[in-house]
DOLO-77974 format. One record per residue (C-alpha): x, y, z; residue in three letters. Coordinates in steps of 0.5 Angstrom, whole numbers, plus 2048, in hexadecimal, padded with zeros to 3 digits. Layout:
REM residues N
((X, Y, Z), ALA),
...
***
This chain:
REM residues 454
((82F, 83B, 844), UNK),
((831, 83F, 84A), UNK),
((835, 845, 849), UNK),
((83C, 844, 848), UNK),
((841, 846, 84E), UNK),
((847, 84A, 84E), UNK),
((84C, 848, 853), UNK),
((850, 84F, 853), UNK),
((858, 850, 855), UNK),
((859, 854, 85C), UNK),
((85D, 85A, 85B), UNK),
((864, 858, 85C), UNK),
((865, 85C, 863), UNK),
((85E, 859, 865), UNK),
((862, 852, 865), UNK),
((864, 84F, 86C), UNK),
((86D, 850, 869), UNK),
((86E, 84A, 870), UNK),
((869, 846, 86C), UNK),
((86C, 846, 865), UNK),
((873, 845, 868), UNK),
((871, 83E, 86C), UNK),
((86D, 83D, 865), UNK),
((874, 83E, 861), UNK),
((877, 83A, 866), UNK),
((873, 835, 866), UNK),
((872, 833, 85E), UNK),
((87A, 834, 85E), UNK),
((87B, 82E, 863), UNK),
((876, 82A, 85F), UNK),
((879, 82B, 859), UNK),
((880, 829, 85C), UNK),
((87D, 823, 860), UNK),
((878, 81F, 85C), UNK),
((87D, 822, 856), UNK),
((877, 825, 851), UNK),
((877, 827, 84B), UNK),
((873, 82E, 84C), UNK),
((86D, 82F, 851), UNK),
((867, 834, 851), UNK),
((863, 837, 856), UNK),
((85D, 83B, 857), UNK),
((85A, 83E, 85F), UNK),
((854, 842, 860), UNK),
((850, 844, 865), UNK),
((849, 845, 862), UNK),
((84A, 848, 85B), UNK),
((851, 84C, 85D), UNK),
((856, 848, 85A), UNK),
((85C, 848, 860), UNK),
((861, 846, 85B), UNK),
((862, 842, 856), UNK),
((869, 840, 853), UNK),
((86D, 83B, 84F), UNK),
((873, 837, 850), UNK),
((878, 834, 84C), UNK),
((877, 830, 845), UNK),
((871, 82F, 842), UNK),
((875, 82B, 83C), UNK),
((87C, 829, 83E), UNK),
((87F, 827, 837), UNK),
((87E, 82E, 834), UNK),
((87F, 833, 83A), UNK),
((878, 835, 83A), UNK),
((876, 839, 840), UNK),
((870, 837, 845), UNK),
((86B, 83E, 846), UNK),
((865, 83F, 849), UNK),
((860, 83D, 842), UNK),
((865, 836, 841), UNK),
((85F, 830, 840), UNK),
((860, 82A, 844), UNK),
((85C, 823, 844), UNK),
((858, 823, 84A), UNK),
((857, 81C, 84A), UNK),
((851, 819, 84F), UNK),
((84F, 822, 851), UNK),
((84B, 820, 84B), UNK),
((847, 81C, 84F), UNK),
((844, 822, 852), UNK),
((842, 825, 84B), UNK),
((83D, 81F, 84A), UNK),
((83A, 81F, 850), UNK),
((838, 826, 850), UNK),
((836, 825, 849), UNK),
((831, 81E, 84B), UNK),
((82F, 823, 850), UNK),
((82C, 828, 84B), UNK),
((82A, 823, 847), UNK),
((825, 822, 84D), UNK),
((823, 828, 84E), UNK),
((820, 829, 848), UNK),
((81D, 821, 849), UNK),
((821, 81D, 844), UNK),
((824, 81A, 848), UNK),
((822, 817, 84E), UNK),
((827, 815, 854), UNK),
((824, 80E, 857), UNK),
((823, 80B, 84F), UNK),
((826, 806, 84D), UNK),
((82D, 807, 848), UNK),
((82A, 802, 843), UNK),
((824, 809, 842), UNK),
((829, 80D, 83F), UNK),
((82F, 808, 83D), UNK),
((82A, 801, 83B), UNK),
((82F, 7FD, 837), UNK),
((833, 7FC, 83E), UNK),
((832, 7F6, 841), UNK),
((830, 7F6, 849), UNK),
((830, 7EF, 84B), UNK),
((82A, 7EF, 84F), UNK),
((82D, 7F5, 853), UNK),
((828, 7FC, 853), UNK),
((82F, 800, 853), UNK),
((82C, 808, 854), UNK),
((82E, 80F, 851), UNK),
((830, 811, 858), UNK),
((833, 80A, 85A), UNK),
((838, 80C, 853), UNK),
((839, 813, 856), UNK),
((83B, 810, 85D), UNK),
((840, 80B, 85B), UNK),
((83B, 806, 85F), UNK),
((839, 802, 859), UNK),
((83D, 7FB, 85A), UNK),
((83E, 7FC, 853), UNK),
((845, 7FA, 850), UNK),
((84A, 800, 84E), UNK),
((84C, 7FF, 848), UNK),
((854, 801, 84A), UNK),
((855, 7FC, 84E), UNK),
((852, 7F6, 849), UNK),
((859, 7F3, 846), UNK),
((855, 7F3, 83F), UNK),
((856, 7FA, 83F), UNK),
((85E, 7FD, 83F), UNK),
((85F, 7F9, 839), UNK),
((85A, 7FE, 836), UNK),
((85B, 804, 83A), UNK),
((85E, 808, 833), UNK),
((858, 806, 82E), UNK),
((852, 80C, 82E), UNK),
((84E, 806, 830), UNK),
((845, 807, 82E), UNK),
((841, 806, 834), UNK),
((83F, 7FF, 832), UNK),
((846, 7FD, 832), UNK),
((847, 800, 838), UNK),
((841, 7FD, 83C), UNK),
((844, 7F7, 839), UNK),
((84A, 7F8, 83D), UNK),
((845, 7F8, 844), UNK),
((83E, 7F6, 844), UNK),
((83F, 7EF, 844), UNK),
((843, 7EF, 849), UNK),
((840, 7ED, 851), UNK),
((83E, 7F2, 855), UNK),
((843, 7F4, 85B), UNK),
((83D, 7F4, 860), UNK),
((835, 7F5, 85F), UNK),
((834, 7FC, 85D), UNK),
((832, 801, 863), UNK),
((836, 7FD, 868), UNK),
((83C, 800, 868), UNK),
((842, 804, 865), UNK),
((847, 803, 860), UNK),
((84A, 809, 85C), UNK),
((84A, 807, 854), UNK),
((84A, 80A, 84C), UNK),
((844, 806, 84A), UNK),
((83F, 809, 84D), UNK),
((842, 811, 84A), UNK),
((843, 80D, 843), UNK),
((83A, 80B, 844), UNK),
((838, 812, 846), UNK),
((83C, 815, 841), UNK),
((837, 810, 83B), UNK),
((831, 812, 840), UNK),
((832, 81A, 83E), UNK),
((834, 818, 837), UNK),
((82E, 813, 836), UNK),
((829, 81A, 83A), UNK),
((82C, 820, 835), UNK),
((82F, 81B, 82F), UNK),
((835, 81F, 830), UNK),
((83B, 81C, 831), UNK),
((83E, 81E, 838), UNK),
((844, 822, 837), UNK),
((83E, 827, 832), UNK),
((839, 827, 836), UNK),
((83D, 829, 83C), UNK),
((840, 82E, 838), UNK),
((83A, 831, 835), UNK),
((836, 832, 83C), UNK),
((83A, 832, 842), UNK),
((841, 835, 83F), UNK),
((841, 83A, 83A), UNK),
((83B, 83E, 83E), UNK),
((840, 83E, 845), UNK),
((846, 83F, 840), UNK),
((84A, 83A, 842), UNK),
((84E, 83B, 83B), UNK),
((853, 837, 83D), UNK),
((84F, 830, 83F), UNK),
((84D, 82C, 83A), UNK),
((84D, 824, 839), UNK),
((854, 821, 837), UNK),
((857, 81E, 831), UNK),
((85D, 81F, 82E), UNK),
((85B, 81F, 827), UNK),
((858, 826, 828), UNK),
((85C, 82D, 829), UNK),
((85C, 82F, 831), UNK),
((860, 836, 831), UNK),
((865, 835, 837), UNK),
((864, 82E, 839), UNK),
((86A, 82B, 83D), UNK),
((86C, 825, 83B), UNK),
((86C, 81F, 841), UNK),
((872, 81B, 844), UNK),
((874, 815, 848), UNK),
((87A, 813, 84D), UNK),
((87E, 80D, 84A), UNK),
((882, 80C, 851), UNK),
((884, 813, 853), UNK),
((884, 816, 84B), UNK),
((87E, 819, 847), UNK),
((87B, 815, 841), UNK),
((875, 817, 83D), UNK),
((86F, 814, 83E), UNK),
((86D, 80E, 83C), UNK),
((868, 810, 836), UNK),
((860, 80E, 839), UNK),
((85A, 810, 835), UNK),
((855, 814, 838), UNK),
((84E, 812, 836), UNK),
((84E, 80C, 83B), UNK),
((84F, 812, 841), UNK),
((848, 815, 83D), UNK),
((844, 817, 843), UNK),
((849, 816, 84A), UNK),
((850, 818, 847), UNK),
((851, 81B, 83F), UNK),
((850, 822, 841), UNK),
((856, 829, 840), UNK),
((857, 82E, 844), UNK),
((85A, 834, 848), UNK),
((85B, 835, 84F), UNK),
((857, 83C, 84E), UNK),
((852, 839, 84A), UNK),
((851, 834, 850), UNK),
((850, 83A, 856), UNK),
((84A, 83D, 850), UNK),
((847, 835, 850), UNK),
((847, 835, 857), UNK),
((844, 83B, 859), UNK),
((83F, 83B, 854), UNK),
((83D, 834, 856), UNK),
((83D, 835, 85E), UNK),
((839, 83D, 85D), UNK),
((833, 839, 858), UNK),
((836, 83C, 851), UNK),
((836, 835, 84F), UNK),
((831, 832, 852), UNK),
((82B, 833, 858), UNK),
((82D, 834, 85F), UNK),
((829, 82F, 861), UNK),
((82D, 829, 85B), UNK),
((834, 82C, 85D), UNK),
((831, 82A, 866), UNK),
((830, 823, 863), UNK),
((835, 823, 85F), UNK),
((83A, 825, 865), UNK),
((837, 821, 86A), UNK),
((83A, 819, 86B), UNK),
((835, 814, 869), UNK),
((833, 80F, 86D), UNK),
((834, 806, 86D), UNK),
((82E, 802, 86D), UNK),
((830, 801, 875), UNK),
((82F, 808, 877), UNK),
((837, 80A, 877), UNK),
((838, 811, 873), UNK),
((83F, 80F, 86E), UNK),
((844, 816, 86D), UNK),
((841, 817, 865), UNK),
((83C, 81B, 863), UNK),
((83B, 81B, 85B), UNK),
((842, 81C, 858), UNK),
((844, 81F, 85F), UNK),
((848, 81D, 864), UNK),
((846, 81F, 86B), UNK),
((84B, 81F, 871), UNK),
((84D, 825, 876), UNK),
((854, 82A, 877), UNK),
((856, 82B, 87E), UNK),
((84D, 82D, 87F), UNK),
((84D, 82F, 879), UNK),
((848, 82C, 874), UNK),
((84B, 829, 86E), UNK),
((849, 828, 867), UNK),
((84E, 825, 863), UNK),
((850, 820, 85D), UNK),
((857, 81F, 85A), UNK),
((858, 81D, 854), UNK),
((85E, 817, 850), UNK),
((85E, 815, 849), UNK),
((865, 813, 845), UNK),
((86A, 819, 845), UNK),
((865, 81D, 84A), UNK),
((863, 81F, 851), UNK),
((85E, 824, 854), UNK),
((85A, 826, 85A), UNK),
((854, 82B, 85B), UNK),
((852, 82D, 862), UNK),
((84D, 831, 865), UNK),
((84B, 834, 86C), UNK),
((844, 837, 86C), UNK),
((844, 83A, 874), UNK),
((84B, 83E, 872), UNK),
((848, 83D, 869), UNK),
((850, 83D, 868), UNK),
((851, 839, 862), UNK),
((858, 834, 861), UNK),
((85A, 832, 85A), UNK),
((861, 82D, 859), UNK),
((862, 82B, 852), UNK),
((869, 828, 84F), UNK),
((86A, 824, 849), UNK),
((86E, 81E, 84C), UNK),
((86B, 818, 84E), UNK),
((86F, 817, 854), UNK),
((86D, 81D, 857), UNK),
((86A, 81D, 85E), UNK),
((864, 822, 85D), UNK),
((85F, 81C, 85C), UNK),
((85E, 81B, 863), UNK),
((85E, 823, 864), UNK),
((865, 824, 869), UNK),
((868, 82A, 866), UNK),
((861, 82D, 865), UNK),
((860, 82C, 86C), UNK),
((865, 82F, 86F), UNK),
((863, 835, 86A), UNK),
((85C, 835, 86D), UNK),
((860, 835, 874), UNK),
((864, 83B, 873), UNK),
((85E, 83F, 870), UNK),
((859, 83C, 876), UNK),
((85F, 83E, 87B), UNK),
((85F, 836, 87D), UNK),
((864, 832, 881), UNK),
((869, 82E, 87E), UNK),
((866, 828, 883), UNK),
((86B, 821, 884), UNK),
((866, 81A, 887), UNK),
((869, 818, 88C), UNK),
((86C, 811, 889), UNK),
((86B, 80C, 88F), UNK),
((86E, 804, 88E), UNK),
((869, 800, 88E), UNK),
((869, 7FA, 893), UNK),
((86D, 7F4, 891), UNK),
((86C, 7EF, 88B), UNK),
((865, 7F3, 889), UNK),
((869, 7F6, 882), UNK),
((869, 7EE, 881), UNK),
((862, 7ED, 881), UNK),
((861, 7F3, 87D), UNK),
((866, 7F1, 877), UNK),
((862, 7EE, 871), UNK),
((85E, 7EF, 86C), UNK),
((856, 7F3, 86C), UNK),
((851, 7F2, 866), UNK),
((84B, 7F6, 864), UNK),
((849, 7F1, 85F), UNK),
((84D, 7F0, 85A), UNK),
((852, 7F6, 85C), UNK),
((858, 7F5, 862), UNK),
((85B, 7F9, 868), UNK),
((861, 7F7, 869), UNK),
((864, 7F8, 870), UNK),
((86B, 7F7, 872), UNK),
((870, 7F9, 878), UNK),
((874, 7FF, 877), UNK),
((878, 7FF, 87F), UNK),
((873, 801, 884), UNK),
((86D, 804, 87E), UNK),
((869, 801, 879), UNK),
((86A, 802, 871), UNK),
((865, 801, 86C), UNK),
((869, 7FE, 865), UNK),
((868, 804, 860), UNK),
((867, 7FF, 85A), UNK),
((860, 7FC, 85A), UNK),
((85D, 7FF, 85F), UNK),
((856, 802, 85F), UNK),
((856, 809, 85D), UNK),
((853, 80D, 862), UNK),
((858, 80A, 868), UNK),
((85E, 80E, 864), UNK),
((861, 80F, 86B), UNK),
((867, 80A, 86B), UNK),
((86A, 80B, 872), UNK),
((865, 80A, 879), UNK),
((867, 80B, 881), UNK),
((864, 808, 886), UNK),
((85F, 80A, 88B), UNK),
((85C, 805, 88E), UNK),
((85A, 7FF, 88E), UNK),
((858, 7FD, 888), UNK),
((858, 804, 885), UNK),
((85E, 808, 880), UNK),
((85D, 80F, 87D), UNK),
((861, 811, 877), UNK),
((868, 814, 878), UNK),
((866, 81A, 873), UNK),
((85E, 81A, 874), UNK),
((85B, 818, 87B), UNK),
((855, 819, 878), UNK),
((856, 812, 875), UNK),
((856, 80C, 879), UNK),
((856, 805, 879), UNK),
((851, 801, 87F), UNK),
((854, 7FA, 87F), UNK),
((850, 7F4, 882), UNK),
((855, 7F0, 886), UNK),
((854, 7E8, 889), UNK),
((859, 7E4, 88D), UNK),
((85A, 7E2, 885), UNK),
((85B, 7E7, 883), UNK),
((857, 7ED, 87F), UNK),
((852, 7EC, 87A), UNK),
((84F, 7F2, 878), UNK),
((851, 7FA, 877), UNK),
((84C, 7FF, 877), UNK),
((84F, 806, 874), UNK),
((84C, 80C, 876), UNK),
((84D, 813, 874), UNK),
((84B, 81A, 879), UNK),
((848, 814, 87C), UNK),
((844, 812, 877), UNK),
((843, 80A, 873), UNK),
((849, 80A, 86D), UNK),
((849, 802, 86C), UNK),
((848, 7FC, 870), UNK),
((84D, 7F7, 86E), UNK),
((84D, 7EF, 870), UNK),
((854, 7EB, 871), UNK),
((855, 7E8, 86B), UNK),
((85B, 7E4, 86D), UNK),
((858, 7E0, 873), UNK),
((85B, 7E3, 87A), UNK),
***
């Protein structure tokens, strides 16, 4: 195992004061407005911890603050800890990237597809996430056993042929978390914990349940309407590999400097595990191995959000400014997932303008043949008219299009309202629109075709 990295707090005059204002700021005006329970944050540049800070609540019912050392589920952030452990694993050639899954998981049933490791780690398998099978949300509260929970899955069709597209789902995570078990004959959590945490002391990230002691661990919340409830009670063994991790903001900044400076794995597998993957036609997809890809005002982007029942959370990291953004919250309805206010952090720390789009009407009757319905497989996009914008439906929709408002651009093409990074490219007719193209910094993110005729 590599050396351990210590990420060491600035002395207090050595912190930018304008900048832990607008950080302050910031966190109060989220609190109020996305009304959270509690928010913790963390910001670095290299090893130099800028500031690190807790708001609000980590437990409403008994008035227990949040500090800096609360933990919080981090949801889908636990994606890019299976990855990196799959990409040790191949360094020491026990795993080997363009094997088939049934090497290291041989009670799964492909149907005749050869689905990769690689084709798991880039969300370009085609096979059917377990979340969005309707077998599964009656059973989401049973610590279900891997052939129960393949049962939910596996015979389902596959969304596209494997390679040939992209499609975010739990399913593939689930597989390569059984694929480091069936290797180690360790349970993941264990062998997670035994060879990557402890050496790089990360004390406070562990696998999840709720059966085990976890020192400050937050309680998780959920809006009725306008008011706060607890979260619906979810078991964490179905989450395994692509969501069933805890942590805090601070432990996050040490995980992502040790990954990006090779304290976990080579340089070479962490330029491999960064880099988009590409589709059987040539296009390069925004997803790297358990990584998002984008860009920030020029800036390169390396990010993944994370949301599961009572929780949201983002990581962000900047390598050309190596300044690193943390968000985590413990309500299920924050606005973190998809990274707006760790934005405007990095924003305020890389001196970045707060810029508008330029939001032009589109040309008469075009909103009219883009409304409808898009599916990958057996996954939708619903598309709606909201005045002179786009709005994808919230309920259903794939994962990875978690903007909901789209301007336009021109034709046929709308960018998100939040993040113009993400677009939608449709293909119109005089019928009507009969395909979407989602892209994200220009990359391949989802093609989808009409499902309700034009």
């Amino acid at each position: 195992m590599r050396a351990r990295i210590a990420i060491a707090a600035q002395a207090a005059a050595a912190v930018d004061t304008p900048f832990v204002a607008i950080v302050d700021s910031l966190a109060a005006t989220a609190l109020r407005v996305d009304r959270l329970p509690s928010l913790a944050l963390a910001v670095a540049r290299g090893t130099h911890l800028l500031i690190a800070k807790s708001y609000g609540l980590a437990d409403v019912e008994n008035d227990v603050p949040a500090t800096t050392e609360t933990v919080y589920r981090i949801g889908s952030i636990t994606k890019q800890f299976t990855a990196a452990t799959i990409l040790r694993l191949v360094e020491q050639r026990r795993i080997g990237l363009d094997d088939d899954i049934t090497a290291y998981v041989p009670q799964f049933h492909a149907h005749g597809h050869h689905v990769t490791i690689r084709q798991l780690l880039n969300h370009t398998s085609g096979l059917r996430g377990f979340t969005e099978v309707p077998a599964f949300s009656p059973k989401e509260r049973l610590d279900l056993t891997d052939e129960e929970l393949l049962a939910v899955f596996q015979d389902e069709p596959t969304d596209f042929e494997p390679g040939t597209n992209f499609l975010y789902n739990n399913s593939a995570y689930y597989l390569l978390a059984m694929a480091i078990e069936h290797v180690t004959g360790q349970p993941y959590g264990a062998y997670l914990r035994d060879t990557v945490l402890r050496p790089l002391g990360l004390g406070r990230t562990r696998a999840c349940d709720d059966a085990g002691l976890v020192r400050h661990r937050a309680r998780g919340y959920s809006l009725a309407g306008d008011q706060l409830q607890n979260a619906s009670y979810i078991s964490l063994a179905p989450p395994k590999g692509g969501g069933s991790l805890c942590s805090t903001a601070t432990d996050l900044v040490k995980w992502t400097h040790a990954l990006a400076s090779a304290g976990v794995i080579s340089r070479n597998s962490y330029a491999l595990m960064t880099s988009p993957g590409a589709l059987a036609d040539g296009r390069r997809i925004g997803y790297g191995f358990g990584l998002f890809l984008s860009a920030l005002e020029g800036h390169e982007e390396i990010f993944h959000g994370g949301g599961i029942t009572g929780f949201t959370g983002f990581v962000g990291y900047y390598p050309d400014a190596d300044v690193t953004v943390v968000v985590l919250t413990n309500l299920d309805a924050g606005h973190l997932y998809d990274g707006h206010l760790a934005h405007r952090i990095a924003r305020a720390l890389l001196k970045l303008p707060e810029t508008r789009q330029s939001e032009r009407v589109p040309p008469e009757n075009e909103l009219g043949l883009l409304v409808g319905t898009y599916r990958i497989g057996s996954d939708s996009i619903t598309v709606r008219a909201d005045s002179s914008r786009l709005a994808v439906d919230g309920e259903g929709t794939v994962h990875q299009l978690w903007e909901r408002a789209f301007v336009y651009q021109d034709r046929g093409i709308f960018t998100s309202v939040e993040t113009p990074q993400l677009a939608l490219h449709f293909t119109v007719s005089q019928r009507g629109a009969v395909r979407l193209v989602i892209t994200l910094s220009g990359r391949a993110f989802g093609d989808a075709v009409r499902g309700d005729g034009p």
